[in-house]
C-alpha positions in Angstrom: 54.8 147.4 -170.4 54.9 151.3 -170.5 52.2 151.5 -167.9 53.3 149.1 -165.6 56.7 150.8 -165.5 54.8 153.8 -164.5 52.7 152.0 -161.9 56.3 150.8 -160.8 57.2 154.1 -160.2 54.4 155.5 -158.5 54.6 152.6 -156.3 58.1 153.2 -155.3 57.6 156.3 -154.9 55.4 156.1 -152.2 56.9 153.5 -150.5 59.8 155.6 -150.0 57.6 158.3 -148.2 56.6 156.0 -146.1 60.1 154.6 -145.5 60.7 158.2 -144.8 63.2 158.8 -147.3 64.9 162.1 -148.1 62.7 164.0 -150.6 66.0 164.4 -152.5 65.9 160.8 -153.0 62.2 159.5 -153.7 62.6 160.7 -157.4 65.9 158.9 -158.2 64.5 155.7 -156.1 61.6 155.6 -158.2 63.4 155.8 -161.8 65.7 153.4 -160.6 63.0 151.1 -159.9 61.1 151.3 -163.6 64.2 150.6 -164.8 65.0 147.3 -162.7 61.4 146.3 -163.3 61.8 146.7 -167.3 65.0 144.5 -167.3 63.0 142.4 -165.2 59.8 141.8 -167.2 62.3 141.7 -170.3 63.8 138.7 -169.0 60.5 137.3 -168.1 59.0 137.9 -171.8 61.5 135.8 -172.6 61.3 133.0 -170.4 64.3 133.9 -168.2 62.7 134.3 -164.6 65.7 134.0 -162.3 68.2 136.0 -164.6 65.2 138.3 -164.7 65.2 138.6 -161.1 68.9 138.8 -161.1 69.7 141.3 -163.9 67.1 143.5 -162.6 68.3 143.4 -159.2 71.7 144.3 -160.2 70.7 146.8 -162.6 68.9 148.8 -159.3 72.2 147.8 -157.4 74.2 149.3 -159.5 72.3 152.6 -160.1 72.0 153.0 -156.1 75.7 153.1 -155.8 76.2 155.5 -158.6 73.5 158.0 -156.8 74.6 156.9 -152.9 78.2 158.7 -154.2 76.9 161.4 -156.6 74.6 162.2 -153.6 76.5 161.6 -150.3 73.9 159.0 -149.4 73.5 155.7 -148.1 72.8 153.2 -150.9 70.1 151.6 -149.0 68.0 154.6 -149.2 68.1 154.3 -153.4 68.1 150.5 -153.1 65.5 149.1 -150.7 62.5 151.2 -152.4 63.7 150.2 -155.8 63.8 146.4 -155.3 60.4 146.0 -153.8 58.1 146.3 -157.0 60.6 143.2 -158.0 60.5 141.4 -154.6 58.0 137.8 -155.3 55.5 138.5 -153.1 53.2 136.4 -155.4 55.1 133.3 -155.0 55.1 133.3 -151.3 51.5 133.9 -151.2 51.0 130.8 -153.3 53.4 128.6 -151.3 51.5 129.6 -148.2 48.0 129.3 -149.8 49.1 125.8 -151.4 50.2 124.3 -147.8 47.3 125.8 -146.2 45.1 123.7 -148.5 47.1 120.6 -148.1 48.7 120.8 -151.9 52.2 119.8 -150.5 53.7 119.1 -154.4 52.5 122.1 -155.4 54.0 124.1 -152.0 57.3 122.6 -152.8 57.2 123.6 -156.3 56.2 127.2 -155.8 58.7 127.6 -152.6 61.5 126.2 -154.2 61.0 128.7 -156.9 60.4 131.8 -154.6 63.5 130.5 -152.3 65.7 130.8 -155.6 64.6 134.1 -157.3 64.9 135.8 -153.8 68.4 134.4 -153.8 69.4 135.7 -156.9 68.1 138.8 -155.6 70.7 138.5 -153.0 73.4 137.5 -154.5 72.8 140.4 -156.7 72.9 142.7 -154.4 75.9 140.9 -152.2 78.2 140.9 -155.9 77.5 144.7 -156.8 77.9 146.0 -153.5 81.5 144.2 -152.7 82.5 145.1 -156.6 81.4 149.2 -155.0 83.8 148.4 -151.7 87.1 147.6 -153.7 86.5 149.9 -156.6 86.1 152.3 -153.5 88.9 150.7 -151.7 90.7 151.1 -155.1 90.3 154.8 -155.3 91.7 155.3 -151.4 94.7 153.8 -151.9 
């Protein structure tokens, strides 16, 4: 798992080179990712897929919103990079490759399950950024 968290973080931080993020930023994008992706595969060691995916993405969320503030950022610039070691690309090849040779059940099946982890994903990130906007509407008031 240790190596896979550092793959993780290579990974990410590339991406966000390419994304041309701020050099201030790729470091912090990158931890924040191992540490999503070790929630992550926690939950999926122990048979918990879609609160792996959800946890995880939170766990990122969360940590982007801390750094967007502590570094006068956007969050999306901690965020985006983050999540993508997480995002199921695996799932929608399968879906794909299933209805391309005509395995409709198993296209179904596989979609389905993509369709819902990449909603938890969402919702994750939906629920920690509006809990950000009224702690932050909080503080203005």
């Amino acid at each position: 798992m240790f190596l896979e968290m550092i793959y993780c973080f290579i990974a990410t931080f590339f991406f966000a080179q390419i994304m041309n993020a701020p050099k201030k930023s790729l470091i912090y994008s990158s931890l924040t990712a191992s540490m999503g992706y070790a929630v992550y595969k926690f939950c999926i060691i122990s048979e918990h897929s879609l609160l792996g995916f959800f946890l995880g993405t939170c766990l990122i969320a969360i940590i982007g919103e801390i750094l967007a503030r502590r570094l006068k950022m956007p969050a999306t610039i901690f965020i985006f990079p983050s999540v993508i070691p997480i995002v199921p690309g695996l799932g929608l090849y399968e879906t794909i490759l299933a209805f391309v040779q005509n395995d409709i059940q198993k296209a179904l099946e596989t979609g389905v399950n993509t369709i819902l982890s990449i909603g938890s994903m969402a919702i994750a990130m939906a629920l920690i950024s509006l809990i950000a906007l009224k702690i932050r509407n909080k503080k203005t008031v």
